[in-house]
SEDORO-659532 format. One record per residue: residue in three letters; x, z, y of N, C-alpha, C, O in turn. Coordinates in steps of 0.05 Angstrom, whole numbers. Last residue first. Layout:
! residues N
   type      npx      npz      npy     capx     capz     capy      cpx      cpz      cpy      opx      opz      opy
    ALA        X        Z        Y        X        Z        Y        X        Z        Y        X        Z        Y
...
***
This chain:
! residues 173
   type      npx      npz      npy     capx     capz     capy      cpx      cpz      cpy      opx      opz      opy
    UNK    -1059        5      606    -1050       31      608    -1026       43      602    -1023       67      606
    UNK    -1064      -58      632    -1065      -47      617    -1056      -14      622    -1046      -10      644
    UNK    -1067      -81      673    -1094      -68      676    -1093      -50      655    -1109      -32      652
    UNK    -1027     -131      679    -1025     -110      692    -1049      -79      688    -1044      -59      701
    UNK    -1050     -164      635    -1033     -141      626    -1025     -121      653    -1017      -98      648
    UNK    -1093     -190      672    -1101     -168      643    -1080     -154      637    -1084     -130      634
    UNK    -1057     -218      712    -1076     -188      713    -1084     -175      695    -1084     -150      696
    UNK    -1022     -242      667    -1012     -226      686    -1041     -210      695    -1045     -188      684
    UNK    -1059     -277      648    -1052     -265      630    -1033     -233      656    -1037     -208      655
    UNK    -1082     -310      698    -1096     -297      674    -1081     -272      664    -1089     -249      671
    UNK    -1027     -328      713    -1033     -302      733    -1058     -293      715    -1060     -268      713
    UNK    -1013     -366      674     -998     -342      682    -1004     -321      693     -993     -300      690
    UNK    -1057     -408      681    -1056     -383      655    -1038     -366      665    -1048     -343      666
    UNK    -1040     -419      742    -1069     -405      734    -1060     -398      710    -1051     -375      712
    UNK    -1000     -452      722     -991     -431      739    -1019     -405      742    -1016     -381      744
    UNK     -973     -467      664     -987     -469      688     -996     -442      702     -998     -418      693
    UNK     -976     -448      599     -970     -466      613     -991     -462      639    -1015     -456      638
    UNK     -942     -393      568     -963     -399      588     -955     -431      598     -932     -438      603
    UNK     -935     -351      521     -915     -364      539     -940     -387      544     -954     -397      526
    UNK     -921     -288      514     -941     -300      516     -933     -319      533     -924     -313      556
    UNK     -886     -249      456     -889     -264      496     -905     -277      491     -909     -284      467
    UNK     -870     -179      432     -893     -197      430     -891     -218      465     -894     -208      487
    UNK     -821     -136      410     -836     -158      421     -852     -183      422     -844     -204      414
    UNK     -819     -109      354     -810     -110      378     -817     -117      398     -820      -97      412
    UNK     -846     -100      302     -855     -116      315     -846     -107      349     -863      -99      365
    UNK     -856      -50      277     -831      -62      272     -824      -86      292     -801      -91      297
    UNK     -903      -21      275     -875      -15      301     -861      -33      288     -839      -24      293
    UNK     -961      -30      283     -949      -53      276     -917      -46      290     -908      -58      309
    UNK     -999      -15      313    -1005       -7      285     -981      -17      273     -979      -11      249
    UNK    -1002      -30      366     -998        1      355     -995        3      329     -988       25      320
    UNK     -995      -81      362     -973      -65      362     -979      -38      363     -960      -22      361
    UNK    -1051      -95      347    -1027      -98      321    -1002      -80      336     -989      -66      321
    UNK    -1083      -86      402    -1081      -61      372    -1056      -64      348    -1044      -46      336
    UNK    -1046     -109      426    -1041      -96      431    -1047      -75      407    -1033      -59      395
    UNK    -1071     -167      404    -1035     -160      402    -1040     -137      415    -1037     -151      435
    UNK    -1121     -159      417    -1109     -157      388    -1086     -154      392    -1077     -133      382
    UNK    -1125     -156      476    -1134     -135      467    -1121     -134      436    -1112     -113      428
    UNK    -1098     -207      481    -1076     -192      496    -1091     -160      480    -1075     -142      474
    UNK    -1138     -246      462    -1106     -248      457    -1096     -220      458    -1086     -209      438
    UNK    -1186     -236      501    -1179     -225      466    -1152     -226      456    -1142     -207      444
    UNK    -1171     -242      538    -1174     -215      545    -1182     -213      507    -1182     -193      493
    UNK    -1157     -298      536    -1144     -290      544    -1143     -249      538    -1123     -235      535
    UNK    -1217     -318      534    -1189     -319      498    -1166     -311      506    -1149     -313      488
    UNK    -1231     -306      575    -1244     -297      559    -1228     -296      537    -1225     -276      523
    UNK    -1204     -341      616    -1211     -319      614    -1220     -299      590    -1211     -276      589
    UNK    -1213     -398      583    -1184     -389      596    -1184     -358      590    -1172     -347      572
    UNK    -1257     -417      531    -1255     -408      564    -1230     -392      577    -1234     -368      580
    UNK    -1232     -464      487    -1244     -445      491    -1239     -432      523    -1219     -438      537
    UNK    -1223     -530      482    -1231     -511      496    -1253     -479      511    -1271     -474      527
    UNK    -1187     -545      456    -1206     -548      436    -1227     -528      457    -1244     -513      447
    UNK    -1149     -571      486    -1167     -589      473    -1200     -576      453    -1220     -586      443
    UNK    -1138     -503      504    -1134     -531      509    -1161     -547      495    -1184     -540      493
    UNK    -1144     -456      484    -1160     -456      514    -1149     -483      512    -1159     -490      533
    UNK    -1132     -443      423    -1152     -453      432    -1166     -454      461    -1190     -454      465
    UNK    -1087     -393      450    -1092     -406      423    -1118     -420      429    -1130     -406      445
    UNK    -1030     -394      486    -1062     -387      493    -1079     -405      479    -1086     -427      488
    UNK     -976     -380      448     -992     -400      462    -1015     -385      465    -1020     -365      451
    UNK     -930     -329      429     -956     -339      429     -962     -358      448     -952     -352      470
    UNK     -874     -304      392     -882     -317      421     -915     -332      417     -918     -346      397
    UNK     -837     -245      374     -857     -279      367     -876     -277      395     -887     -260      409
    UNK     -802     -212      331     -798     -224      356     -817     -250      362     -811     -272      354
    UNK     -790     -195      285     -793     -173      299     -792     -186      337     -785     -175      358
    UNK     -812     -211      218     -812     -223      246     -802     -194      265     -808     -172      256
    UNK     -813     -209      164     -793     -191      169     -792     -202      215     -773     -198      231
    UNK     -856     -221      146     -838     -235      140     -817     -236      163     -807     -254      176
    UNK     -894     -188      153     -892     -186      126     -867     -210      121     -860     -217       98
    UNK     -894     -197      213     -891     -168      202     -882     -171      160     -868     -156      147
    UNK     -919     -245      216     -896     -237      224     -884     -213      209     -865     -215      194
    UNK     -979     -244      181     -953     -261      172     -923     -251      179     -906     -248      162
    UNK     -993     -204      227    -1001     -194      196     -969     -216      187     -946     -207      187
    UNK     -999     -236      271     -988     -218      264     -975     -197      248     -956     -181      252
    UNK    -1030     -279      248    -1008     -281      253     -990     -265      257     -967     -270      250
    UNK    -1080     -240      246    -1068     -256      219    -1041     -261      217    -1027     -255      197
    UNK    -1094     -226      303    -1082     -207      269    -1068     -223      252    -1045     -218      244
    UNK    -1099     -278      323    -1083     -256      332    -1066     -247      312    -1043     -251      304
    UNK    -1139     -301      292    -1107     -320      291    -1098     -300      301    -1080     -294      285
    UNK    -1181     -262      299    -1162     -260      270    -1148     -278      276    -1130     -274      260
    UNK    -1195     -280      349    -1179     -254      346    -1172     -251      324    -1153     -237      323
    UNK    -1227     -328      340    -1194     -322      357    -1180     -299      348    -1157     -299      341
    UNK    -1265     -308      298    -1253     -323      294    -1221     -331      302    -1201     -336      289
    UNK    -1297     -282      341    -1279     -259      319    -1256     -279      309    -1233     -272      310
    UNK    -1302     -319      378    -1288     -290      388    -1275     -286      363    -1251     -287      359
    UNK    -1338     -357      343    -1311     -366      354    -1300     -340      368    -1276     -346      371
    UNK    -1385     -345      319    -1368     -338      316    -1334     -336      331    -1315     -320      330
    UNK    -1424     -378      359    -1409     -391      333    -1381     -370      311    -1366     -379      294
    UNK    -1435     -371      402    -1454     -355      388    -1446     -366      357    -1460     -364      337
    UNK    -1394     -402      442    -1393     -368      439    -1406     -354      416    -1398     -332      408
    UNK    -1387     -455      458    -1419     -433      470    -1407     -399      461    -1413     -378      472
    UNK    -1357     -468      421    -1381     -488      421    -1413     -457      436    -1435     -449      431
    UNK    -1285     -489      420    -1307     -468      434    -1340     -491      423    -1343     -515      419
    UNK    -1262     -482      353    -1269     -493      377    -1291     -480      389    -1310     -467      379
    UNK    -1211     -431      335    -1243     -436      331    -1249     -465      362    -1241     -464      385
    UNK    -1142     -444      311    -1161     -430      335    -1189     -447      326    -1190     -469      315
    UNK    -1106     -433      265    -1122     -448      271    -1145     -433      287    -1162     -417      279
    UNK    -1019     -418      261    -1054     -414      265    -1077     -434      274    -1070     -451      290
    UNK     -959     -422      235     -985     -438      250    -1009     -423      240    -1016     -417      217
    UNK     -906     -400      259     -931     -390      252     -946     -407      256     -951     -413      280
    UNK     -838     -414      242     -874     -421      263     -890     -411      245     -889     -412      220
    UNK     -775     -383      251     -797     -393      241     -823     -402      260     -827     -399      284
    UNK     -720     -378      290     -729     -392      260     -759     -394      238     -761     -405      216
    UNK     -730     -418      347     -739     -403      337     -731     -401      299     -736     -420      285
    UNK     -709     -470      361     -690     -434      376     -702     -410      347     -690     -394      333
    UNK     -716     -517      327     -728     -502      347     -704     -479      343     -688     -475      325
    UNK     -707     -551      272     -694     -556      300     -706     -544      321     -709     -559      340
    UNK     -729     -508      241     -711     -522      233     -701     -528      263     -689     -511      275
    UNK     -765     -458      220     -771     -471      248     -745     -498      253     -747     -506      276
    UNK     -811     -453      159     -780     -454      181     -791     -463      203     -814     -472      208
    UNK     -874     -417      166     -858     -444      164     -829     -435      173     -823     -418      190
    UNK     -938     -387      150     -913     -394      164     -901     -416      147     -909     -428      127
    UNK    -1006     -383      174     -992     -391      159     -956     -400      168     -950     -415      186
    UNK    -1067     -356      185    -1051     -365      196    -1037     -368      173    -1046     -359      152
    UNK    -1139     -361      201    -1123     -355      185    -1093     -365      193    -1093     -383      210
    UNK    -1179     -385      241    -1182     -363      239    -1144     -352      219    -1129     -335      229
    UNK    -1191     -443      188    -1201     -429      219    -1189     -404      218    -1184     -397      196
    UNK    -1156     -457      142    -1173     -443      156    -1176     -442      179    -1155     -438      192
    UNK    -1103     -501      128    -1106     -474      142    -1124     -473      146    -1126     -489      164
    UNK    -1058     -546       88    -1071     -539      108    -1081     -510      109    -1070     -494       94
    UNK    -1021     -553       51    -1054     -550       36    -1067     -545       58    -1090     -538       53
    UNK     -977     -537       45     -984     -521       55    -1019     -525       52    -1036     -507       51
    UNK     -945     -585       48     -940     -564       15     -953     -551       27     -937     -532       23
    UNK     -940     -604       97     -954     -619       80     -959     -599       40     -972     -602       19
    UNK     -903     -568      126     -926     -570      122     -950     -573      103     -969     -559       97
    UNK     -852     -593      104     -863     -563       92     -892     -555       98     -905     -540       83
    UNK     -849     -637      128     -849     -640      102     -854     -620       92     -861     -622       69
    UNK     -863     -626      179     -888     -638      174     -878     -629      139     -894     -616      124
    UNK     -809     -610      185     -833     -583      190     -862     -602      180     -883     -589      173
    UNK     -774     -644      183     -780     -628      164     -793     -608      157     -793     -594      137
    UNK     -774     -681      233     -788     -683      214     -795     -664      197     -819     -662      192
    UNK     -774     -626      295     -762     -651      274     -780     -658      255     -801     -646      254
    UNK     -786     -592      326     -776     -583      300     -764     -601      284     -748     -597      266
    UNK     -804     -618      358     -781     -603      369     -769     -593      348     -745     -586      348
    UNK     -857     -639      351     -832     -658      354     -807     -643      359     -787     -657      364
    UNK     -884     -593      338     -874     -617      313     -853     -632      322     -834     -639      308
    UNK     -887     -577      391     -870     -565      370     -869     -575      346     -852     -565      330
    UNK     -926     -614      412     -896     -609      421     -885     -594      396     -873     -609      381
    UNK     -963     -612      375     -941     -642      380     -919     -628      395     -895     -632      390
    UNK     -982     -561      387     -984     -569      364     -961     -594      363     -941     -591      348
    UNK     -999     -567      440     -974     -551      440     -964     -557      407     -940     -557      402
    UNK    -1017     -631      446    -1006     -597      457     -988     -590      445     -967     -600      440
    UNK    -1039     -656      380    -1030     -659      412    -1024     -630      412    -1024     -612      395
    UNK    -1006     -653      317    -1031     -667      339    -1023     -664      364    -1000     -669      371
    UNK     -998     -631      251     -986     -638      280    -1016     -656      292    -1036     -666      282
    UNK    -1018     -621      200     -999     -639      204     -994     -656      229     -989     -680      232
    UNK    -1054     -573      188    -1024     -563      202     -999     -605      201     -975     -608      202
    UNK    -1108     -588      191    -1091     -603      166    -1063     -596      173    -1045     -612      165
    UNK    -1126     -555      232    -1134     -550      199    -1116     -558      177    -1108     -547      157
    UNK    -1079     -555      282    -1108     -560      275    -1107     -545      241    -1090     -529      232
    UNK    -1052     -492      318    -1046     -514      298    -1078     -524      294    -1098     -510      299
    UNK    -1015     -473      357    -1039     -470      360    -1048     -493      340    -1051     -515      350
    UNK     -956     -429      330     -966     -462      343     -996     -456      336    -1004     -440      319
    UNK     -913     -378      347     -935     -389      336     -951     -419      346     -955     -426      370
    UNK     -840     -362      333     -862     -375      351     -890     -384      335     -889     -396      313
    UNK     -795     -320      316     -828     -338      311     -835     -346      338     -836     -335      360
    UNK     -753     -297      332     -757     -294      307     -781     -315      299     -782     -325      276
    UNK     -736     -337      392     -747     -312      380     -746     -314      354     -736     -335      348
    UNK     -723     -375      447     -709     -362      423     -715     -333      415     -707     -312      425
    UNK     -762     -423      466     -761     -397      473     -741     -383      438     -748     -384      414
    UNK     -771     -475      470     -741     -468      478     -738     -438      480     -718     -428      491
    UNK     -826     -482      452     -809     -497      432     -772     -489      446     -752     -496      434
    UNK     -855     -461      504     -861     -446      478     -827     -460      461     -807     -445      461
    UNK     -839     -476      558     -851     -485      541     -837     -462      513     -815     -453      509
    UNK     -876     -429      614     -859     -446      601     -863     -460      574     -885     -458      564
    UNK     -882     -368      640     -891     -398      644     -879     -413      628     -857     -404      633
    UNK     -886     -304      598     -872     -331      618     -883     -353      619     -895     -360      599
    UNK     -899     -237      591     -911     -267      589     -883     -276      604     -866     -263      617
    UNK     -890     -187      543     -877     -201      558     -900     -222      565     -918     -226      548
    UNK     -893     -121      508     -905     -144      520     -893     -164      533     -871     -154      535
    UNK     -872      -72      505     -865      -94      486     -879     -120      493     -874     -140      479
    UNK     -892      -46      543     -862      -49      554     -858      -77      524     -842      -95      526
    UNK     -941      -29      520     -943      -51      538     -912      -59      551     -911      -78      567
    UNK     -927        1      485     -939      -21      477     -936      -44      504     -931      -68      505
    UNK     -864       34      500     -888       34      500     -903        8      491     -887      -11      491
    UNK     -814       65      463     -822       44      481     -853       40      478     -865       43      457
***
């Protein structure tokens, strides 16, 4: 199967998608906030803050897992996306290690199925386009490098991130 046949996007909410992982776009202190971060605290229930909280929080850039208790999913990946501040902050390499990292986590904890948010284009707003064509360039090197890792979705809110992510993966090879 090819890299890009392991690909998927959908519109939708991340917290009903039944995979091995889902990843949350998490702040620093992983103890929940808005977006996509609150939705999937609240979908998990309390006991994802209480495993959190043993977690000492998260780096920029670095990722970290969890049960997924009342979600489809059985685990979360939380990662911490860079806020945008211009570009000359690091913040590219910064996105693209939540890619690896998280990927890195799945793979070492037996994931073979994980769903991604468009990590930092909300509140913390990095540029749609641009954290889009890093997303989709890292998950593609981790799945060459990375066969255990079945599928990788990219689950989208709204109807502009969908067609983002839809022309970059159409472009792929």
């Amino acid at each position: 199967m090819s890299v890009k046949e392991r690909i998927s996007i959908v519109e939708g909410d991340i917290t009903k998608l039944n995979v091995d992982a889902i990843v949350n776009a998490a702040n620093n202190s992983l103890l929940g906030g808005g977006g996509v971060d609150g939705a999937i605290h609240w979908a998990a229930g309390p006991k994802l803050l209480d495993e959190c909280i043993t977690l000492n929080g998260c780096e920029t850039g670095d990722a970290k897992i969890t049960g997924g208790y009342n979600l489809p999913a059985r685990h979360v990946i939380h990662t911490v996306g860079p806020i945008w501040r211009g570009g000359n902050y690091g913040e590219p390499e910064k996105l693209a290690s939540c890619y690896r990292k998280s990927m890195e986590v799945a793979v070492a904890n037996g994931v073979q199925t994980i769903a991604f948010p468009a990590i930092s284009t909300g509140v913390y707003g990095y540029p749609l386009e641009e954290a889009a064509q890093i997303a989709v360039s890292q998950v593609v090197e981790c799945l060459n490098e990375m066969p255990s890792i079945k599928n990788v979705t990219f689950v989208l809110f709204g109807a502009k991130n969908y067609d983002i992510y839809k022309a970059i993966l159409s472009n792929l090879k």
